[in-house]
PLY file of the C-alpha trace (Angstrom):
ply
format ascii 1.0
element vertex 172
property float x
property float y
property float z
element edge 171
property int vertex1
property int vertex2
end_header
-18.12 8.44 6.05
-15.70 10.65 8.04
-12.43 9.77 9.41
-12.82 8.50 13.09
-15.96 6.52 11.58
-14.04 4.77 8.50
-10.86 3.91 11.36
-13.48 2.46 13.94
-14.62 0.03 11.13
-11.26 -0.76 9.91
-10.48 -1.85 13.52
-13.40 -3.75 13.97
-13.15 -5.38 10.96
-9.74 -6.21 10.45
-7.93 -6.33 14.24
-6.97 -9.26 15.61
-5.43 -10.33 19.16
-2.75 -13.55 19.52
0.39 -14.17 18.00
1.64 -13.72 14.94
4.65 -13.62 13.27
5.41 -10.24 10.94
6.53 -10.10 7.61
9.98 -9.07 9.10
10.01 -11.64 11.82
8.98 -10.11 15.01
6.37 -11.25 17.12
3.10 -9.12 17.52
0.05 -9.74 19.78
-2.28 -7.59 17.41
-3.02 -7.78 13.48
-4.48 -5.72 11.23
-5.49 -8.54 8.56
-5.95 -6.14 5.60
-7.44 -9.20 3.46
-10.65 -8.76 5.77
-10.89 -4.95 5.19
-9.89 -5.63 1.51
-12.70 -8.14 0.82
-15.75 -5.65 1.86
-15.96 -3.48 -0.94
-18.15 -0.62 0.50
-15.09 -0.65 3.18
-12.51 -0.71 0.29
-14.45 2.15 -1.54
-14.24 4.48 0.99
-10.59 3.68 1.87
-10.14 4.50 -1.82
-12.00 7.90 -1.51
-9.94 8.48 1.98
-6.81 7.69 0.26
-7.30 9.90 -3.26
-6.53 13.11 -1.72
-3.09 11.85 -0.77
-2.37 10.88 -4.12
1.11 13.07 -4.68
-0.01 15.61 -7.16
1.16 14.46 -10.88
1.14 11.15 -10.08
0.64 9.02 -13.77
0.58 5.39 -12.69
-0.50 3.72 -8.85
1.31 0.65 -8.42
-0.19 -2.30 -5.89
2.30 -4.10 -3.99
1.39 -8.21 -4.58
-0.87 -9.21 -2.96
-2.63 -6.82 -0.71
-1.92 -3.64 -2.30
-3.67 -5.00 -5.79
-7.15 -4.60 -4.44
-6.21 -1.16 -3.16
-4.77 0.08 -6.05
-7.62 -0.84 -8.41
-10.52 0.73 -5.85
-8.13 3.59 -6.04
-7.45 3.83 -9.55
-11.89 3.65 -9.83
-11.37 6.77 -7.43
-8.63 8.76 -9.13
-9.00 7.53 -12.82
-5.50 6.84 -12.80
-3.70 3.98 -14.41
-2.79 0.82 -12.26
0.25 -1.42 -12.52
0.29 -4.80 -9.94
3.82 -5.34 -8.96
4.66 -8.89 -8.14
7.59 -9.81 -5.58
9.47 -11.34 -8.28
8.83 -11.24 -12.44
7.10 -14.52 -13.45
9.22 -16.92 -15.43
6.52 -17.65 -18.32
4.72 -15.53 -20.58
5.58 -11.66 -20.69
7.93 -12.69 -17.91
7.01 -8.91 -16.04
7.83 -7.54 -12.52
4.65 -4.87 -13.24
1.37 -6.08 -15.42
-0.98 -3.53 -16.35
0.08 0.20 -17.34
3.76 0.93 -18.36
5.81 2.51 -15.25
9.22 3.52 -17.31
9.42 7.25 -17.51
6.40 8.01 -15.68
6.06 9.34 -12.11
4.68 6.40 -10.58
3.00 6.28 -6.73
3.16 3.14 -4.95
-0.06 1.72 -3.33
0.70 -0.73 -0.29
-1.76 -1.87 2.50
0.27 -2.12 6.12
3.86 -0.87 6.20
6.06 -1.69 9.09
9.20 -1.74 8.50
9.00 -0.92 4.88
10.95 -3.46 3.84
8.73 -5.38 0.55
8.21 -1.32 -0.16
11.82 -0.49 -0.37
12.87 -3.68 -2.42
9.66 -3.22 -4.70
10.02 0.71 -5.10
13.73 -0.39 -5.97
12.81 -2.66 -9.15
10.35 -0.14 -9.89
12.98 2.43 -10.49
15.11 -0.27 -12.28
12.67 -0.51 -14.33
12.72 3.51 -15.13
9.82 4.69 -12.74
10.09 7.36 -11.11
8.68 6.99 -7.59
6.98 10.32 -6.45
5.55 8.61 -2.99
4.39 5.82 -1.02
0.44 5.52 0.30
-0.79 3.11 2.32
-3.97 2.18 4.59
-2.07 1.41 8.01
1.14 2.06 9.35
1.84 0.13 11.81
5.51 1.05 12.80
6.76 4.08 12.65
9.94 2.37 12.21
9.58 2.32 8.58
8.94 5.97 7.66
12.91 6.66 8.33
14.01 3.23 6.18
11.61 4.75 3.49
12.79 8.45 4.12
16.38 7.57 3.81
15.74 5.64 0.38
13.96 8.60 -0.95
10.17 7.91 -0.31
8.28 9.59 0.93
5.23 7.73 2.91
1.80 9.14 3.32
-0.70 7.02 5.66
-4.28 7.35 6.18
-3.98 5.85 9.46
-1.03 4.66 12.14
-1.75 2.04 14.24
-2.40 3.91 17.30
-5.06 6.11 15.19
-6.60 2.56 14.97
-6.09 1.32 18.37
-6.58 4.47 20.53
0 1
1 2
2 3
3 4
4 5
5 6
6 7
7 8
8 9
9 10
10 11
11 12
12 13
13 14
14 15
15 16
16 17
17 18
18 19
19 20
20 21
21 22
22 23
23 24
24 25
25 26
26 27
27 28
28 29
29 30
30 31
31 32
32 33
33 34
34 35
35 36
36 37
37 38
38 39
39 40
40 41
41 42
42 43
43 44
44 45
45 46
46 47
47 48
48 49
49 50
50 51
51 52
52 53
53 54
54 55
55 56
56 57
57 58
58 59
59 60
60 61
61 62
62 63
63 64
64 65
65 66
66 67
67 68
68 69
69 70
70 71
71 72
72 73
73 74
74 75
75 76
76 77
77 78
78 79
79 80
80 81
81 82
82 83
83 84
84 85
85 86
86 87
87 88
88 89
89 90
90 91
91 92
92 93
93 94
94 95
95 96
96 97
97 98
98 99
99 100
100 101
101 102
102 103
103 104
104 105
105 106
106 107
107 108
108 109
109 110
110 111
111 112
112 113
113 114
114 115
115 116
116 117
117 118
118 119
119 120
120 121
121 122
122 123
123 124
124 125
125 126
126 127
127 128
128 129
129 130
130 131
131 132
132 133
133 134
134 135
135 136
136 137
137 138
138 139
139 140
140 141
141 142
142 143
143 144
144 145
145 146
146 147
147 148
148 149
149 150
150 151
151 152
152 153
153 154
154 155
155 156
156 157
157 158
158 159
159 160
160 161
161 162
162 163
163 164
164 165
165 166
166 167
167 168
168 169
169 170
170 171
């Protein structure tokens, strides 16, 4: 499927008009709900092949953002053969009590895998537990961006964000 194909079905699978409140607290009158594009998995599979080339180059783990980067990063990790990590908002308080289950990010050059980014914010506070925890972030992917507004948030922290598509790729 080529580009302008795989973005019309995106948007006619996953936009939606009304209001909704953001992640940051502003008030949109369109959604991208990524859980609908997420769910069909010939859709997710060729996100996942759209997405591969813009894996950085020496990339050793992807790391999904809880909870809608987790299906991305394993489709992705199918396409690239690269280990995944799932990165939860906070480390569970039972068990292995871990921020990131799956492969080990200390000391590896990890990319982070997240589905809509607009102001970055959930990226910038995950990337920075990631490095806590000795990863070493070599870029940010994800499927939608849908405000510029985050790119400089994320460029000033020192990731770098590559998108397959920004909202008005979607939308116009």
């Amino acid at each position: 499927m080529d580009r302008t194909t795989l973005a019309r079905k995106i948007y006619a699978t996953a936009h939606l008009a009304g209001e909704f409140r953001l992640r940051s607290g502003a008030m949109a009158h369109e959604y991208f709900d990524k859980y609908l594009f997420e769910a069909d998995p010939a859709l997710l599979e060729e996100i996942a092949g759209h997405l591969r080339p813009l894996v950085p180059d020496g990339t050793e783990v992807l790391a999904g953002l809880e909870l809608g980067g987790v299906p991305l990063v394993t489709a992705l990790a199918f396409a690239t053969r690269l280990p995944a990590a799932f990165v939860r908002k906070s480390a569970k308080t039972y068990g292995t009590c871990k921020l990131a289950e799956g492969a080990a990010v200390a000391g590896r050059r990890v990319c982070v895998v997240e589905d809509v980014v607009t102001t970055g914010g959930q990226v910038s506070l995950s990337a920075a537990e990631l490095r806590r925890l000795g990863a070493d972030i070599c870029g940010v992917l994800c499927v939608i961006e849908r405000d510029p507004g985050g790119r400089p948030r994320l460029a000033a922290e020192r990731l770098e964000l590559r998108s397959l598509f920004t909202s008005a790729d979607l939308t116009g």
